[in-house]
C-alpha positions as CSV (number, residue, x, y, z in Angstrom):
1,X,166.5,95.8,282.1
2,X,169.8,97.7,281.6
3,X,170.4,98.8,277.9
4,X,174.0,96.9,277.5
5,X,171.6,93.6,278.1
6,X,168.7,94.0,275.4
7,X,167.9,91.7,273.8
8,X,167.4,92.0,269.9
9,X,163.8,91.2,268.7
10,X,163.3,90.4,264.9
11,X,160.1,90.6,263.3
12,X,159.2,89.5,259.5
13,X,156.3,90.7,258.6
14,X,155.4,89.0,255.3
15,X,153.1,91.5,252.6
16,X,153.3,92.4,249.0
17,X,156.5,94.1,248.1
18,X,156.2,97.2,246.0
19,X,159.1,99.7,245.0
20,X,159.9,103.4,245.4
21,X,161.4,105.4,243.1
22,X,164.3,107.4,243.4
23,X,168.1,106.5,244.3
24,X,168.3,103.9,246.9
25,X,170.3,104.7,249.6
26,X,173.9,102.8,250.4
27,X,175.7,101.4,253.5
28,X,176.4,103.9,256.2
29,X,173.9,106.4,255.0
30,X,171.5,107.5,257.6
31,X,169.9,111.3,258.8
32,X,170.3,112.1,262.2
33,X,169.1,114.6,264.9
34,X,170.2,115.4,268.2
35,X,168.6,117.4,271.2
36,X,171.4,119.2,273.3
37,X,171.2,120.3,277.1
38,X,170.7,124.0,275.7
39,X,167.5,122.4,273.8
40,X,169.1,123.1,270.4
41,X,168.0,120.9,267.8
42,X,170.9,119.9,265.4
43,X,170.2,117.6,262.2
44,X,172.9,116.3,260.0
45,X,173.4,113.6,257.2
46,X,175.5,110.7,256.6
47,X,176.8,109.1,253.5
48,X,174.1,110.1,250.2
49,X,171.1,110.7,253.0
50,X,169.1,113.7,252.5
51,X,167.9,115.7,255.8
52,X,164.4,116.2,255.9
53,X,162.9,113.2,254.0
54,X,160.4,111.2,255.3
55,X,161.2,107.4,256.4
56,X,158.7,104.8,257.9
57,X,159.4,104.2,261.9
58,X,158.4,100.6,261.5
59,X,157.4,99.6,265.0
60,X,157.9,103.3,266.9
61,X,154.3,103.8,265.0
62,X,153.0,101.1,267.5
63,X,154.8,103.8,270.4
64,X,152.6,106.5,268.9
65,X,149.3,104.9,268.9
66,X,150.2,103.9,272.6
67,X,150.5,107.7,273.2
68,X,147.3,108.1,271.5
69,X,145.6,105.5,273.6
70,X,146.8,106.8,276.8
71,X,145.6,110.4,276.1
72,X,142.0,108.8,274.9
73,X,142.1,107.7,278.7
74,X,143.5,110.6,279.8
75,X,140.4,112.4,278.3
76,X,137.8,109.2,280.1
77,X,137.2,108.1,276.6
78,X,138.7,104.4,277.9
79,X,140.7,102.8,280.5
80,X,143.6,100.1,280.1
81,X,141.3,97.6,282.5
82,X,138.5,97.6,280.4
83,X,138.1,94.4,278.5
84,X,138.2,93.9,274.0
85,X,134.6,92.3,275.0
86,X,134.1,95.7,276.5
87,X,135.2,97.6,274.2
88,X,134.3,96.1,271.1
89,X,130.7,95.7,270.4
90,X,130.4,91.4,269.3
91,X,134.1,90.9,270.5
92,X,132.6,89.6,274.2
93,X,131.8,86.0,273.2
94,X,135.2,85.8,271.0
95,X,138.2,83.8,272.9
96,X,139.4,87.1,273.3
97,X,136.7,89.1,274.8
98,X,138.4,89.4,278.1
99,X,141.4,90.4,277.5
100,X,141.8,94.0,278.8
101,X,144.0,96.4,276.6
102,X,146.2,97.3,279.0
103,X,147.2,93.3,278.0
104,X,147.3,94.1,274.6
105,X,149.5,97.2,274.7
106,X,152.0,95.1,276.5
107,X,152.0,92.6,274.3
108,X,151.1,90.1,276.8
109,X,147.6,89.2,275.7
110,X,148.0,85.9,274.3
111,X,146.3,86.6,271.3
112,X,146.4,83.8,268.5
113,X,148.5,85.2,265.4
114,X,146.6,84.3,262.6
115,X,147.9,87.3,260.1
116,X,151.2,85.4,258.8
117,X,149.6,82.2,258.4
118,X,146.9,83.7,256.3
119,X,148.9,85.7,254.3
120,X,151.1,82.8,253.2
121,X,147.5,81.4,252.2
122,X,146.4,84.2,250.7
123,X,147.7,87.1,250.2
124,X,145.7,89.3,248.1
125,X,142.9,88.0,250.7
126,X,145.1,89.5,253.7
127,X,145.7,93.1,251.8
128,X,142.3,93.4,250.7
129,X,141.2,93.3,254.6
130,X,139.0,96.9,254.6
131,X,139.8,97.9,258.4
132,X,141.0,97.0,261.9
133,X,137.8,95.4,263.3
134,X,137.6,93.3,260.7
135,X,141.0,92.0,260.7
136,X,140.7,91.4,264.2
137,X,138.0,89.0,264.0
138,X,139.5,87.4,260.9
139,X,142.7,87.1,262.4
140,X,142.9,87.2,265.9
141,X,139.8,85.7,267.4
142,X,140.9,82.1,267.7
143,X,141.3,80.5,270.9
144,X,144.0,82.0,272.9
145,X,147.8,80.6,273.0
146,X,148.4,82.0,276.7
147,X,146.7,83.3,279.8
148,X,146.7,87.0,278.8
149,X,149.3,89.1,281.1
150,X,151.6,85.7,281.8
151,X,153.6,86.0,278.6
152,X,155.2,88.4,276.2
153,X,155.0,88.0,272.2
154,X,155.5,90.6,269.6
155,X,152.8,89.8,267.7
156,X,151.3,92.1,264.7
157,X,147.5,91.6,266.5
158,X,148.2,93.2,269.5
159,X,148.2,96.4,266.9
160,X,145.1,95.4,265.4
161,X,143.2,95.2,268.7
162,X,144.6,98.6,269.8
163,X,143.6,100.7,266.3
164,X,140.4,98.5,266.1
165,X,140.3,100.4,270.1
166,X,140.6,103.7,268.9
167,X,138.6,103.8,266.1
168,X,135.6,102.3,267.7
169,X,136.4,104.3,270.7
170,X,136.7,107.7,268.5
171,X,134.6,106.9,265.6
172,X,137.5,108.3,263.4
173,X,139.7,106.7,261.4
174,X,143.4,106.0,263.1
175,X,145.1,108.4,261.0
176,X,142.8,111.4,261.7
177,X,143.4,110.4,265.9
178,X,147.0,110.3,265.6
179,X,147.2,113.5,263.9
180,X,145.2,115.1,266.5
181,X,146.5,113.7,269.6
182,X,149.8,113.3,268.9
183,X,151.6,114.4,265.6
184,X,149.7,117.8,266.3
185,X,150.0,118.0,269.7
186,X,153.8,116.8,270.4
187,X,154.8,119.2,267.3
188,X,155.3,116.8,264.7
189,X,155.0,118.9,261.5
190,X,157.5,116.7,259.3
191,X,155.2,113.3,259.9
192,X,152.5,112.0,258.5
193,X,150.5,108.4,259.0
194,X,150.6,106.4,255.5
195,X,148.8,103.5,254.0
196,X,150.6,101.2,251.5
197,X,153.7,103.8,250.7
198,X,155.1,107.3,252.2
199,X,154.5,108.7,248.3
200,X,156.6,112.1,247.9
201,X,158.9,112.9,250.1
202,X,160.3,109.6,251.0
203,X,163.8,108.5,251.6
204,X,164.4,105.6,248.6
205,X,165.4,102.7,249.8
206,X,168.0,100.3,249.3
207,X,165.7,97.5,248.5
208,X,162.1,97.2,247.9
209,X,159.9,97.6,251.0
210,X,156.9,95.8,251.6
211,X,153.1,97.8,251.6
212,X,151.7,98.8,254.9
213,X,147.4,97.8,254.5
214,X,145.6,100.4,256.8
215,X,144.8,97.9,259.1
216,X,148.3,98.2,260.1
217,X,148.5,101.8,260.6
218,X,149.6,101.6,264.2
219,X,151.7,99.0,263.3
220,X,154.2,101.0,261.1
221,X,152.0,103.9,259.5
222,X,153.8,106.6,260.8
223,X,156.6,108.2,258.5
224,X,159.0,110.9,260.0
225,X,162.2,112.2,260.4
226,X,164.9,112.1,263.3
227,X,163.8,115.6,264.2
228,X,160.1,114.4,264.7
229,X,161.5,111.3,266.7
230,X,162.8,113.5,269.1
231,X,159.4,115.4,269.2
232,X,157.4,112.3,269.6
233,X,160.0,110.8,272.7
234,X,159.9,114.0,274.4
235,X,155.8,114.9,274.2
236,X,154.9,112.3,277.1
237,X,157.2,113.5,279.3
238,X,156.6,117.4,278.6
239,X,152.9,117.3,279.0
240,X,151.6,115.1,276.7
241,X,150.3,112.9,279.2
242,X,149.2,112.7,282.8
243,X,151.1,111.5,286.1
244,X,149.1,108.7,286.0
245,X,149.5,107.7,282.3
246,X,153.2,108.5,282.2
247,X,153.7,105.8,284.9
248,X,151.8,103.3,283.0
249,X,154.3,104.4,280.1
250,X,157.6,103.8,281.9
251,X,156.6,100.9,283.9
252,X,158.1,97.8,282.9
253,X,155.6,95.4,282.4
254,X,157.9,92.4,280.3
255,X,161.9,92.8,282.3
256,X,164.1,90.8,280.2
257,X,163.0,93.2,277.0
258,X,162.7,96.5,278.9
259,X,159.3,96.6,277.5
260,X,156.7,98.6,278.6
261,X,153.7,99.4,277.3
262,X,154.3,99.9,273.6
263,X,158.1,100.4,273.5
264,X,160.9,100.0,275.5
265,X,162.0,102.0,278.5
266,X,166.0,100.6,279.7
267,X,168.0,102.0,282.8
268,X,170.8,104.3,282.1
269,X,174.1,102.4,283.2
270,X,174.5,101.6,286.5
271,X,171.3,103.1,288.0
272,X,168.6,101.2,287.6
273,X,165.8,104.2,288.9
274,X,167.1,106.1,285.7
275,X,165.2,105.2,283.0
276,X,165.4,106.0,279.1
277,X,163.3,106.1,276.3
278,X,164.5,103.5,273.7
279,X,162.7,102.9,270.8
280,X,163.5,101.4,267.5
281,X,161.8,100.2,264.7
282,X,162.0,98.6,261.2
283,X,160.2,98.0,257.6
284,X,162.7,96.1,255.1
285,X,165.4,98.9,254.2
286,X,164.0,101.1,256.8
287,X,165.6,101.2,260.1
288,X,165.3,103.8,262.7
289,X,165.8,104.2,266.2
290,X,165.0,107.5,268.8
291,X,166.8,107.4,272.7
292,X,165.4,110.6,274.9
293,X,167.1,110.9,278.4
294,X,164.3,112.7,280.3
295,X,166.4,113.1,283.3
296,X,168.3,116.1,281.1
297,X,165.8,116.3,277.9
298,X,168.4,115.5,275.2
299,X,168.0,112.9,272.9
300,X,169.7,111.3,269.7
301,X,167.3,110.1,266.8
302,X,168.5,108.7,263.2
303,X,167.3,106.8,260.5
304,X,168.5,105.1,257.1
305,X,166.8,103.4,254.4
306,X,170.1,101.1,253.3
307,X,168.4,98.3,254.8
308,X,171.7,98.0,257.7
309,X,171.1,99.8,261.3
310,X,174.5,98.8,262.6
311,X,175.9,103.0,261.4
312,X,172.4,104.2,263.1
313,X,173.6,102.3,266.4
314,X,177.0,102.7,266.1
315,X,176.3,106.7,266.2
316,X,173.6,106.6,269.2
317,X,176.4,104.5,271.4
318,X,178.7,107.0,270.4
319,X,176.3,109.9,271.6
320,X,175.4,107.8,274.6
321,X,179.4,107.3,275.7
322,X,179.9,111.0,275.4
323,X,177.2,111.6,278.2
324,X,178.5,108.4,280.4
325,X,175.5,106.5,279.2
C-alpha cells in the first residue's frame, strides 16, 4: 500500500472521561522532532506547545508491545504460531483457543469485541476489570465473528490477548516488560507506560481525555515525546530485533491499510520495495504520529494535545516533500 492511498481508520474507544489540569492546548499547537541524515536530533514547538512534555501515543503503544513481543521470541520465550489455547493456560477450550498470535498482532484474529458493548452496559463494571487475562475472558471469548487470518478489524481485544501474552509469558506486569525490552533498550528516557492518566509532566489537553484501565496498557499506555517516537521507530531497525523478527515487522499482512503486524509500514512514492515506518495514534485531544525512513535513518515525529492532527500532518507531508517522499 503506497502512503498517498491510506486509508483513515477511526477508532472510539468509549471509557470514563476524567480531566487534566493545566492550560489546554489550541489549534495548531503540536511539539515536533526530527532525525537528519547527519543523525542530529532537532526538536521544536508550535503554537503554545511545550518541548519535552509527555503525551499519550494512543495506538503507537499497541507498536510498542509488538516490539516487545517480537523480542520475547527473539529470546525463545514464544513464537507468533503458537496458539491463545497454547499460551494461555484455560484459554484452549474458549472459541478462541486456536487462534495463534501472530493472528492477533495482525489484527486478523476474528476475535468477538465484547469491550464497547459492555461498557455501554456497565461501565464502572468495564474499569473495575483487575488485569488482561481477565478481560480477555470476559470480553473476548465469545464465539468468533471470522475465520482468524481472513479478515482485518481494529478491534481493542486483539490488545488484550497480546498483554494477557506477555504477562503470562513473563510473569511481569506489562509495564515492567516494556520498560525493559523496549523503552530501556531503544533509549527511551522521556517515556513512561501509564494507567488511567500521564500525571506530571503531561501536555494539557484541549478537552477532557478519557482514562486508560491497565488492561489497556498496550493499547495506549505509553506516553512520550516526538524525540522518543523517533527512538522507538528506529530501535527495530538498529538492532532491536532480529533478521527474522524484523521481516515479520515490515511484512504486510492486511494491503489495503499497509498494516503489518502492529502498525503500519507504506511504500515510499513510486517504489513499492521501499518501505516506511508510519505510525499514528490517538486518545481524545491527543494525536500523534512518528514516519522513520530506514533506507536513510531520518525520521519526522510530532504530537499535539488540541484534539486536531491536520497541523501534525500538514508538517510531516511537508518534511516528506522535501526529501521527494
Amino acid at each position: 500500500m503506497g502512503i498517498r492511498n491510506l486509508k483513515k481508520t477511526l477508532l472510539r474507544v468509549a471509557l470514563a472521561a476524567a480531566f487534566f489540569g493545566g492550560t489546554p492546548a489550541v489549534a495548531n499547537s503540536f511539539a515536533y522532532a526530527t532525525l537528519g541524515e547527519d543523525r542530529a536530533i532537532t526538536v521544536g514547538a508550535s503554537g503554545d506547545a511545550i518541548a519535552g512534555a509527555l503525551y499519550e501515543s494512543g495506538s503507537i503503544g499497541k507498536f510498542a508491545c509488538t516490539l516487545a513481543t517480537l523480542r520475547l521470541a527473539d529470546s525463545g520465550a514464544l513464537d507468533l504460531g503458537d496458539s491463545l489455547g497454547d499460551l494461555l493456560p484455560g484459554f484452549g477450550d474458549t472459541p478462541i483457543g486456536d487462534v495463534t498470535l501472530k493472528q492477533v498482532l495482525a489484527s486478523r484474529s476474528g476475535l468477538a469485541d465484547g469491550l464497547l458493548p459492555a461498557f455501554r452496559k456497565s461501565p464502572a463494571d468495564v474499569m473495575s476489570t483487575p488485569d488482561a487475562r481477565t478481560a480477555l475472558m470476559k470480553f473476548a471469548t465469545g464465539e468468533l465473528v471470522s475465520v482468524p487470518g481472513t479478515q482485518w478489524s481494529y478491534d481493542l481485544v486483539n490488545w488484550i490477548a497480546v498483554q494477557a501474552v506477555v504477562e503470562q509469558t513473563t510473569g511481569q506486569p506489562i509495564g515492567d516488560v516494556l520498560d525493559r525490552t523496549v523503552l530501556q533498550a531503544a533509549g527511551m528516557g522521556q517515556s513512561r507506560i501509564f494507567i488511567g492518566e500521564i500525571g506530571d509532566g503531561a501536555a494539557p489537553p484541549s478537552a477532557p481525555v478519557r482514562p486508560l484501565p491497565g488492561f489497556l496498557t498496550c493499547a495506549g499506555g505509553l506516553a512520550t515525546t516526538p524525540t522518543d517516537l523517533i527512538a522507538l521507530a528506529r530501535f527495530p531497525h538498529q538492532g532491536g530485533l532480529s533478521a527474522e523478527s524484523l521481516e515479520l515487522l515490515t511484512s504486510v499482512t492486511t494491503e489495503d491499510e499497509g498494516y503489518t503486524l502492529g502498525g503500519r509500514y507504506l511504500a515510499a512514492g513510486q517504489s513499492p520495495s521501499r518501505m516506511i515506518s508510519w505510525q499514528t495514534g490517538s486518545n481524545g485531544a491527543y494525536k500523534s504520529l512518528v514516519t522513520y525512513d530506514p533506507h536513510t535513518d531520518t525520521a519526522f515525529a510530532a504530537m499535539t494535545a488540541s484534539d486536531d492532527n491536520s497541523a501534525i500532518q500538514q508538517a510531516r507531508s511537508e518534511w516528506m516533500a522535501q526529501r521527494g517522499l
